[in-house]
Each structure stands twice: as structure tokens, then as C-alpha cells.
C-alpha positions as CSV (number, residue, x, y, z in Angstrom):
1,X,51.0,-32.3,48.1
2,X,54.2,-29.9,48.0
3,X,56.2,-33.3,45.8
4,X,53.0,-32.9,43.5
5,X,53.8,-29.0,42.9
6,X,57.2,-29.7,42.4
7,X,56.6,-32.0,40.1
8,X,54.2,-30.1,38.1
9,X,55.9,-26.6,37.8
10,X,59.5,-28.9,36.5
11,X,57.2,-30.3,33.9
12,X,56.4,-26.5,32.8
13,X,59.5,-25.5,33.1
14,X,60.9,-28.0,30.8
15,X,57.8,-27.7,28.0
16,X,58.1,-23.7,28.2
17,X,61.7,-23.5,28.5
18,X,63.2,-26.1,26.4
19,X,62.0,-24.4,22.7
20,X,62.8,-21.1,24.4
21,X,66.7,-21.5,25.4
22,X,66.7,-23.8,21.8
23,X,66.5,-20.4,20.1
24,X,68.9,-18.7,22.5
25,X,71.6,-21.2,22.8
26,X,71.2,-22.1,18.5
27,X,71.8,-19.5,17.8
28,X,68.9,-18.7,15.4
29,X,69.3,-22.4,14.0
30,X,67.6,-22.6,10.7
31,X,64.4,-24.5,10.3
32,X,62.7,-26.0,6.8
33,X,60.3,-24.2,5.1
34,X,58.0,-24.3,1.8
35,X,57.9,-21.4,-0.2
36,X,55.7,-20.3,-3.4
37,X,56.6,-17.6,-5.0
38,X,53.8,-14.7,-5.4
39,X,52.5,-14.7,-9.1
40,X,49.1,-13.4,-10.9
41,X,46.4,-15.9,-10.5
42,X,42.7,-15.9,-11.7
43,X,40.1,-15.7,-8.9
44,X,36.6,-16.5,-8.5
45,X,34.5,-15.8,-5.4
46,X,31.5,-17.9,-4.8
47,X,29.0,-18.7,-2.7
48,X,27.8,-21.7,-1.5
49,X,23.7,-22.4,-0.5
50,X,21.8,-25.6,-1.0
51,X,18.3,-26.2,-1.7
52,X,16.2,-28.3,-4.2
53,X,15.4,-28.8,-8.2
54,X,11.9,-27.6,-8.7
55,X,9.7,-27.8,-12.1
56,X,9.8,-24.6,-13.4
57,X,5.6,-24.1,-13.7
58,X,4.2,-25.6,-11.1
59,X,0.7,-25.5,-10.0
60,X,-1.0,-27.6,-6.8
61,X,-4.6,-28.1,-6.9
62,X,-7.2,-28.1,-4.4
63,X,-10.9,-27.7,-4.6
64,X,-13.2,-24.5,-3.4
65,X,-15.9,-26.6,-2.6
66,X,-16.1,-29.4,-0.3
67,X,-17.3,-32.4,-1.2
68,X,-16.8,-35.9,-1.9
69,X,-15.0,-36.8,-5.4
70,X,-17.2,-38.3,-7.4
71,X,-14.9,-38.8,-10.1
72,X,-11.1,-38.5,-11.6
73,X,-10.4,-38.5,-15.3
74,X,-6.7,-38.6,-15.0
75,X,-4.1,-41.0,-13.8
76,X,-0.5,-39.9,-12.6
77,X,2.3,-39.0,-14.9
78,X,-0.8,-38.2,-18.1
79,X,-0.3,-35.4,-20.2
80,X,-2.8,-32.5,-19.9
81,X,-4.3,-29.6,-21.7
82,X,-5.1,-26.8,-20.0
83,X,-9.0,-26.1,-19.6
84,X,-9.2,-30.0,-19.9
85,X,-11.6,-31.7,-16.9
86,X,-9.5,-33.3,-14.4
87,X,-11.8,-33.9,-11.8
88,X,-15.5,-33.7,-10.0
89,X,-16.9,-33.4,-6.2
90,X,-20.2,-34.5,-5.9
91,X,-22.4,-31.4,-6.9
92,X,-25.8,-32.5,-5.7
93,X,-26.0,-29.6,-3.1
94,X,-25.2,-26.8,-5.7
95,X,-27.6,-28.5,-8.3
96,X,-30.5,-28.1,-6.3
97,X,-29.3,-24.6,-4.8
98,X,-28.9,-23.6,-8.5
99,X,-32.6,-24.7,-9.4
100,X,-33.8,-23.0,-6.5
101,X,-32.5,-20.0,-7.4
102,X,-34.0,-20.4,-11.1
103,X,-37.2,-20.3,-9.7
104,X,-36.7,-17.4,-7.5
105,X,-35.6,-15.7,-10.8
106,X,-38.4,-16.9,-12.9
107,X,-41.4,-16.2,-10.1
108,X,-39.7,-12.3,-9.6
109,X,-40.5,-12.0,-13.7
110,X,-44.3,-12.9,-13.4
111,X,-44.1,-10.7,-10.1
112,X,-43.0,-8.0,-12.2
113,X,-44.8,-8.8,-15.2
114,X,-48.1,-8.6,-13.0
115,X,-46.4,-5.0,-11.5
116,X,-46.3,-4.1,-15.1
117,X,-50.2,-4.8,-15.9
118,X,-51.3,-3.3,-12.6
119,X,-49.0,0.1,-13.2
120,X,-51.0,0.4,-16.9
121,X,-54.2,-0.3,-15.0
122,X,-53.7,2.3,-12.4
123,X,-52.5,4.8,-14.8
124,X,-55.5,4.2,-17.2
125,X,-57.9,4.7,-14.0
126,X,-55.9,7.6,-13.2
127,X,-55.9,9.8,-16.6
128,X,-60.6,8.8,-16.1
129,X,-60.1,10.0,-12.7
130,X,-58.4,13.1,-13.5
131,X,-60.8,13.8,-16.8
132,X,-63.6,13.5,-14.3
133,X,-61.8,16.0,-12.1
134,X,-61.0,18.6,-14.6
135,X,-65.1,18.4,-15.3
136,X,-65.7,18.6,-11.6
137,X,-67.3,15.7,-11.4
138,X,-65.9,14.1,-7.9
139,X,-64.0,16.0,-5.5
140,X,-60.5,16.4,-4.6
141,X,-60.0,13.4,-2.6
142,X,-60.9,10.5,-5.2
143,X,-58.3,12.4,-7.7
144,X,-55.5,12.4,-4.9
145,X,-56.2,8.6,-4.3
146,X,-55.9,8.2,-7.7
147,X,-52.8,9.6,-7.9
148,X,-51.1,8.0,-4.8
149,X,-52.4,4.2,-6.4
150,X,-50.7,5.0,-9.4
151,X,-47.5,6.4,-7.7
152,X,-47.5,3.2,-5.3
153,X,-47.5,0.5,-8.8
154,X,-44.8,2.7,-10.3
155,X,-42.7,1.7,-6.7
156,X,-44.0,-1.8,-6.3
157,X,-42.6,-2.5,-10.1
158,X,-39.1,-0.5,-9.0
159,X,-39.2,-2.9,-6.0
160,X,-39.9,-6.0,-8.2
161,X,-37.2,-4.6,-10.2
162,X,-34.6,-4.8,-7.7
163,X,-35.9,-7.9,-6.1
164,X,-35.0,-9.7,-9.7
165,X,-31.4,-8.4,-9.6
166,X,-30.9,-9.5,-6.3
167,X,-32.7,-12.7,-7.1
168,X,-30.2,-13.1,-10.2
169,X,-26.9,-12.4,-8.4
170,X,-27.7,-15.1,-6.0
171,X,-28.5,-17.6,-9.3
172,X,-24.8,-16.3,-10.3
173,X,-23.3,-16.9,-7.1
174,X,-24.8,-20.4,-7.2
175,X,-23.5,-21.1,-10.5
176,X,-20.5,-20.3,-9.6
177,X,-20.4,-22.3,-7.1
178,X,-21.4,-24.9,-8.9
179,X,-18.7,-24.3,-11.6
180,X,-16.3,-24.9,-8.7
181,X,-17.4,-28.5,-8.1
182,X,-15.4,-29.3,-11.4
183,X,-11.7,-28.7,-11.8
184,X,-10.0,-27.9,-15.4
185,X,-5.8,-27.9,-15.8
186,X,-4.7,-24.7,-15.3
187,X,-1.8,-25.2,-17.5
188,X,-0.7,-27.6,-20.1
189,X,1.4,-30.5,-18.3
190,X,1.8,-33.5,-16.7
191,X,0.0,-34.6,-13.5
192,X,3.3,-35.5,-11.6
193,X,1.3,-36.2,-8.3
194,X,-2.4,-37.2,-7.7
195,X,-3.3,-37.4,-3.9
196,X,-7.2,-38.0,-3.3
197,X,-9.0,-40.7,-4.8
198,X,-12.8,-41.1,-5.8
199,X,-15.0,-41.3,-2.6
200,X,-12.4,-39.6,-0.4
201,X,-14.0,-36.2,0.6
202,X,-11.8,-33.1,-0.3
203,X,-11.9,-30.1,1.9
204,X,-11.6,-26.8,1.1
205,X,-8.8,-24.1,2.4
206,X,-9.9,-21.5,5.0
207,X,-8.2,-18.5,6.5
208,X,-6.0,-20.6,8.8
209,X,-6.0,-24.4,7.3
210,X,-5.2,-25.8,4.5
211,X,-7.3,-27.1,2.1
212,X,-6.8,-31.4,1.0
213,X,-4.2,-31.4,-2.1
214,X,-5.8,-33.3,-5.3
215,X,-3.3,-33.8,-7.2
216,X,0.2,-31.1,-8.9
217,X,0.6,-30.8,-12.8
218,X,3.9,-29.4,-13.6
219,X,5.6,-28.1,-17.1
220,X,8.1,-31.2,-17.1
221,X,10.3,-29.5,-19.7
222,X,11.8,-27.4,-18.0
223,X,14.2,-27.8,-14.3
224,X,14.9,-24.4,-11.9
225,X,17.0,-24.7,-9.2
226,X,15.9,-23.2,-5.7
227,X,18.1,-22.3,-3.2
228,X,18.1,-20.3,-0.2
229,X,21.0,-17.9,0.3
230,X,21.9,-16.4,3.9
231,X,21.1,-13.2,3.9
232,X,24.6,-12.1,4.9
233,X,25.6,-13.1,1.5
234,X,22.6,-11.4,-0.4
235,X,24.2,-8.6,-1.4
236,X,26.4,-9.9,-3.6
237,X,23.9,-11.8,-5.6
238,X,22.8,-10.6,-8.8
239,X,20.7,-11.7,-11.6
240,X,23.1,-13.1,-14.4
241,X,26.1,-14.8,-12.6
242,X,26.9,-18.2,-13.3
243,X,26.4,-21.3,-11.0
244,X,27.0,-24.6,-10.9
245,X,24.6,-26.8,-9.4
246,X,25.7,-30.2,-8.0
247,X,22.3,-32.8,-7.6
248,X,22.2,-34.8,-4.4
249,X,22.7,-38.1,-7.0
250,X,25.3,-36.9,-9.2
251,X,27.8,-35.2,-6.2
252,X,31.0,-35.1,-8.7
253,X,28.8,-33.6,-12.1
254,X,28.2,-30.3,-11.8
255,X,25.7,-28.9,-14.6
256,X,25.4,-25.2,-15.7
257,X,23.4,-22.4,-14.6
258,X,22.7,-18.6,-14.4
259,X,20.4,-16.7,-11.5
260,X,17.0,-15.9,-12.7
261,X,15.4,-14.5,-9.9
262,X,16.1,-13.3,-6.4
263,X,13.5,-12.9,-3.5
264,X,12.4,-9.4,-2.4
265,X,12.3,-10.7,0.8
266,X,13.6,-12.5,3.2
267,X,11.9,-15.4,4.8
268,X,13.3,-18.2,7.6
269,X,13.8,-21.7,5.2
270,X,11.7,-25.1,6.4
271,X,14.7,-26.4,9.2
272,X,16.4,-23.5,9.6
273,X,16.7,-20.7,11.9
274,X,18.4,-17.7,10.5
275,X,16.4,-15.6,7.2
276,X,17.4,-16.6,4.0
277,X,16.5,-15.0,-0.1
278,X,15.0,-18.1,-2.1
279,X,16.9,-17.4,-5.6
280,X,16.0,-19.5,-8.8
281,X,19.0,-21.0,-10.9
282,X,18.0,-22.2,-14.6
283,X,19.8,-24.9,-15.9
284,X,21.5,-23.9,-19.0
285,X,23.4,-27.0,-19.7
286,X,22.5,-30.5,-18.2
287,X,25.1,-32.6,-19.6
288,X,23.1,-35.3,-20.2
289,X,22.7,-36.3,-16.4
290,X,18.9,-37.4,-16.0
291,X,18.0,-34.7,-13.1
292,X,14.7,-34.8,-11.7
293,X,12.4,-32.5,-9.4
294,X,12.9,-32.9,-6.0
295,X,15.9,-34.3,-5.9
296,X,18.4,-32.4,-3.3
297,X,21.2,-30.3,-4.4
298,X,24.0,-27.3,-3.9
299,X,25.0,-24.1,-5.5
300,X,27.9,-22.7,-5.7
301,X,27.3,-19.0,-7.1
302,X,30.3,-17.3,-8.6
303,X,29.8,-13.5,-7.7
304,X,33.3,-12.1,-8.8
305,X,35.8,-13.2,-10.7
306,X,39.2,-11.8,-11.9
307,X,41.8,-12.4,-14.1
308,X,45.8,-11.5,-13.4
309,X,45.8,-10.9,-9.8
310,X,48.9,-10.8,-7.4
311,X,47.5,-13.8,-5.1
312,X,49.0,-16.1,-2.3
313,X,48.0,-19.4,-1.0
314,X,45.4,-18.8,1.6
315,X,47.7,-21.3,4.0
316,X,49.9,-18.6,3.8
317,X,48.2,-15.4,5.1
318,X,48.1,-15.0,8.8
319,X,45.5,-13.2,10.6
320,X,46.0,-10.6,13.7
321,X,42.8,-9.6,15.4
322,X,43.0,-6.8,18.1
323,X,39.8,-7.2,19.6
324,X,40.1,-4.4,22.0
325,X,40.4,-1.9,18.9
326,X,38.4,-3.8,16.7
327,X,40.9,-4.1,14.1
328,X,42.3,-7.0,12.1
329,X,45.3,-7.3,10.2
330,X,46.9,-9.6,7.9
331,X,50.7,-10.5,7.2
332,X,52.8,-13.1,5.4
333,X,56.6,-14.3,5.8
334,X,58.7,-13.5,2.9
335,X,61.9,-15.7,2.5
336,X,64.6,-13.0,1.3
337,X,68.3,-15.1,1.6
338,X,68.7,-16.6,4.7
339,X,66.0,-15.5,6.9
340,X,62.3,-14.4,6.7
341,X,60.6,-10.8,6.8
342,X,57.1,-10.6,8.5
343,X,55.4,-8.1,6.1
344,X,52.2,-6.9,6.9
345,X,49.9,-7.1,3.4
346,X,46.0,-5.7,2.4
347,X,44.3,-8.7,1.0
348,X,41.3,-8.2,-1.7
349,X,38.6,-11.3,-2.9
350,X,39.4,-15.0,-2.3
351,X,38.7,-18.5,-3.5
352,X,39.1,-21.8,-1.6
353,X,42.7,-21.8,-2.8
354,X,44.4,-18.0,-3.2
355,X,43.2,-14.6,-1.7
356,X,44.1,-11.7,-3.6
357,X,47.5,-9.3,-2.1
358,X,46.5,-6.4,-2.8
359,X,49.6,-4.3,-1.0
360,X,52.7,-5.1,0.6
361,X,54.0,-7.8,-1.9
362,X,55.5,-7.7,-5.3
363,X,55.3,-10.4,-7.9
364,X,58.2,-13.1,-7.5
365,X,58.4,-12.4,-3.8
366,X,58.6,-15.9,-2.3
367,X,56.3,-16.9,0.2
368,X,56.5,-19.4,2.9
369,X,53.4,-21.5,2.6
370,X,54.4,-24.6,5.4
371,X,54.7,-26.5,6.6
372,X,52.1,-25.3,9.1
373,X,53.6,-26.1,12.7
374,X,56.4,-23.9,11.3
375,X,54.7,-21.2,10.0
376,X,52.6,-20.9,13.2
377,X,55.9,-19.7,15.2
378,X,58.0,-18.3,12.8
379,X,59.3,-14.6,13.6
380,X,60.6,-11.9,11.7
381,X,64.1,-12.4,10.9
382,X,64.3,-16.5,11.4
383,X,66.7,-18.2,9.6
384,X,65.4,-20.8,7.3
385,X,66.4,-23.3,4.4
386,X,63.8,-24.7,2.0
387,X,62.3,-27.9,2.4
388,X,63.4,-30.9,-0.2
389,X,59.9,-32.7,-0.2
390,X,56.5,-31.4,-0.7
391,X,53.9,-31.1,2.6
């Protein structure tokens, strides 16, 4: 056991001490470096979020009565109008609720037609009764009776009256239900998807499940893209800035487009678990690539861009975090003669490429930008040369 802890602590010894006497004993020897020197560069910051290509009017269509389809006057991939009749669900039920209610309507009318006669009876034997009463021929109670049988026909006919509305509403409700058992386009398109079939029964939507799908028409001339965007990265989307939009089929031809819209708010995307804003892209320029709905894709949305910026190569900006005080700063090794300076800089946007210097640098400073397994343990005031071949 005590050969086996020699052994180890030699092998530190000789890892740990070797690069460190190395420095000591070299003198500072000089190692081989790659500089750049710091010049103005035009940046673009994007962000990236994937997501789908989507018809730009879209409309899926389900029925509001149940029933069984009794018949389909389109087939997949026709061209509609809008109001045209795409489809029917057997309507037997309503038809006979609708004739039902027809009658109800039509026997209320003779009800209050026969209201009607019987309120100019009553009123006839009333104005006798009362003529008779003025003359004192019958006494006070046949003239109140005849008063309280006329009142009583003027409320039946009221009543009748409001039976017949009531008996009418219910004929509109069961019109409109019928009406449902037939379904019009909604919109001028193409029927890009037709899922039910005659004799299949389609079921309605309720407050908690979905209703059967019978069939999408879609405005085919026109492509959106629809992409969800992390909502860390929200706030520096507006409506306006460019994209490009790379389909899942065409990986290396990116085609043009600007943001349309942008989410109020935030909801949690079909396989993902953090909250993301849906944003629509349109396509402004498809450069003759065949995309179609559905297909896959990603965005990448340019949020700032500018032009004549001191930048370096992101390679060559190091980051120092101080966790304890929560700060984070960033430096770079200038080559200046002989050695290298470790100069602390401010850094502004970035691209996959250059981040912008903001402070700390001047233009034609050269920077050392590799390789990396030298940058990683440089020091302030190394001596270096500069490397012949490129990393």
C-alpha cells in the first residue's frame, strides 16, 4: 500500500511540476501563437427556433351535430368556393323535430285565432250586459261576471300569444339545427385533408373532447412559417426583422422572410417543457424551392445587426466568472513585440463568428486567436513568436 502512494504522488509530481520548472528554468521560452489583428466587422445577432411551414388560412372542420355522413361532395386536393356544400350527416332526426315544431306553431295560430273570436264574443256580451245594467235591468253581479269573462279572453289570447313565440323559437332552434347537419366551405380553397368517409358517424365536440375532424381546406397560395421562440429570447423579437427559414428537405437553401406576428402569450410547445411565443414568418422569397405545409423547418431571426464595429474572433475572448460576487468579466491577449498583455475588454452583440469590443482595444491591436491549448495558459507578459501555418 505505502509503494502504491509513492508511486502515485511521483506521478503528480512529475505532471504538476514538469510545465511548472519548464517556465522557471526557460526562462520565459517563447511559444507559437495566431494572431488577428482587431478591425471593424459587420454583425448580426440572431436567433435560432424551429418549428413548422403552415398554410397561411387554414380552417379544420367538424360537424355540430352528430350523425352519420350520408354523403361527401368533395374529393381531396378539389378546389372550393366558399358557401359551396361539402358535406351531409343524416338529418332524419332534425327533419321530423322540425315538422313537429311546424305543427306546434301552426295549432298555437288556430288556438289564438279561436282566442281572438271568443275575446269579440265576450266583449259583444259584455257592452249588452252593461246596457242592461245602466237600465237596471239585472243586478250588479251578472255585470261583474261579465266583466271578469271578458278580462279572462283578453289574458287567454296574451297567453296564446306568448305560447306562439315560444312555440316559434323552438321551430328556429330546430332549423338551426337542422341547418347544421349540412356543412358549406368556409373559405375559398383546397380540401388538403378529408378524414371521415360516407357511413362513418361523425361526433360532435363537447366541453372536454374533441369533436371527429372531416376533412381541412387551406388557402394553398400562400406559406407562413411557425416557430416557437424561448421565451428568454422574446424580448428581442419584433415584428419586421428578417429571417431565414431553412425547410427540413432543403437543409443548405435558405429562403426569405420577415415576422408577421408574435404571440401575446406564452404557451408550453407539443414535446417540450419550458414556455415558448409561437411567431409567424411569411415567406417573401422562395427561390424556386417547391416548399410544402408541414414539412419541418428552422429560423434563424436576425434581431440586430451593425455595420463598422471594432470586433474580435469569439475564439479569442476569455471569460472570468467570480461566482461568489456574481460578476463576469471578459479579457483578451494582445501580442505587443515579444510578449502578450492580458487586457481586460467590455464586449457588446455577437454572431457565431465575432463579438463586438466595445472598450479596452483599439483598431489594429493584434490579437491572439490560437491555437487554443495555448491560449488556455497563456499569462500576461509571455513571450511568444507567431505561428507559420494556419490552426
Amino acid at each position: 500500500m505505502g509503494k502504491k502512494l509513492l508511486l502515485i504522488l511521483a506521478i503528480v509530481v512529475l505532471v504538476v511540476g514538469i510545465p511548472i520548472g519548464q517556465r522557471v528554468l526557460g526562462g520565459g521560452q517563447a511559444v507559437s501563437v495566431v494572431v488577428e489583428p482587431l478591425a471593424p466587422k459587420s454583425i448580426q445577432t440572431s436567433v435560432l427556433a424551429s418549428g413548422r411551414l403552415v398554410h397561411e388560412e387554414e380552417v379544420d372542420l367538424s360537424t355540430e351535430q352528430p350523425g352519420r355522413v350520408t354523403a361527401i361532395y368533395v374529393k381531396e386536393g378539389e378546389r372550393v368556393k366558399q358557401g359551396e356544400l361539402l358535406l351531409t350527416v343524416d338529418d332524419e332526426r332534425y327533419v321530423t323535430t322540425v315538422e313537429q315544431r311546424e305543427a306546434s306553431v301552426r295549432m298555437q295560430e288556430i288556438a289564438i285565432e279561436r282566442q281572438r273570436t271568443q275575446l269579440v264574443n265576450q266583449r259583444r256580451q259584455w257592452e249588452r250586459t252593461e246596457e242592461l245594467w245602466n237600465r237596471s235591468l239585472i243586478d250588479e253581479d251578472s255585470f261583474d261576471t261579465a266583466s271578469n269573462n271578458l278580462e279572462i279572453a283578453a289574458i287567454d289570447l296574451r297567453s296564446s300569444q306568448e305560447q306562439l313565440s315560444q312555440t316559434q323559437s323552438q321551430l328556429a332552434q330546430a332549423l338551426d339545427d337542422l341547418s347544421k347537419t349540412q356543412v358549406y366551405a368556409p373559405i375559398d380553397g383546397t380540401v388538403i385533408s378529408l378524414d371521415i368517409e360516407v357511413g362513418e358517424t361523425a361526433i360532435a365536440s363537447s366541453t372536454n373532447v374533441p369533436g371527429s375532424s372531416l376533412m381541412t381546406i387551406a388557402d394553398t397560395s400562400s406559406i407562413l412559417t411557425e416557430v416557437n421562440v424561448d421565451e428568454a429570447d422574446i424580448a428581442d423579437i419584433r415584428v419586421g426583422q428578417q429571417a431565414l427559414i431553412y425547410a427540413i428537405a432543403f437543409p443548405d437553401d435558405p429562403v426569405e422572410g420577415v415576422i408577421e406576428s408574435i404571440a401575446v402569450s406564452a404557451k408550453v410547445a407539443d414535446g417540450e417543457q419550458g414556455r415558448s411565443f409561437a411567431i409567424q414568418i411569411r415567406i417573401t422569397d422562395t427561390k424556386g424551392i417547391n416548399l410544402r405545409p408541414g414539412m419541418s423547418c428552422r429560423a434563424e431571426i436576425f434581431t440586430d445587426e451593425r455595420e463598422g464595429v471594432l470586433a474580435a474572433p469569439i475564439q479569442a475572448i476569455i471569460i472570468d466568472e467570480d461566482l461568489d460576487e456574481n460578476v463576469t468579466s471578459y479579457y483578451v491577449f494582445r501580442k505587443v513585440g515579444d510578449e502578450v498583455d492580458r487586457i481586460e475588454v467590455e464586449v457588446g452583440i455577437s454572431d457565431d463568428a465575432y463579438q463586438e469590443i466595445t472598450s479596452g482595444l483599439s483598431e489594429g491591436d493584434e490579437i491572439v486567436i490560437g491555437p487554443d491549448r495555448i491560449l488556455r495558459n497563456l499569462e500576461d507578459g509571455d513571450s511568444v513568436t507567431l505561428e507559420e501555418t494556419e490552426i
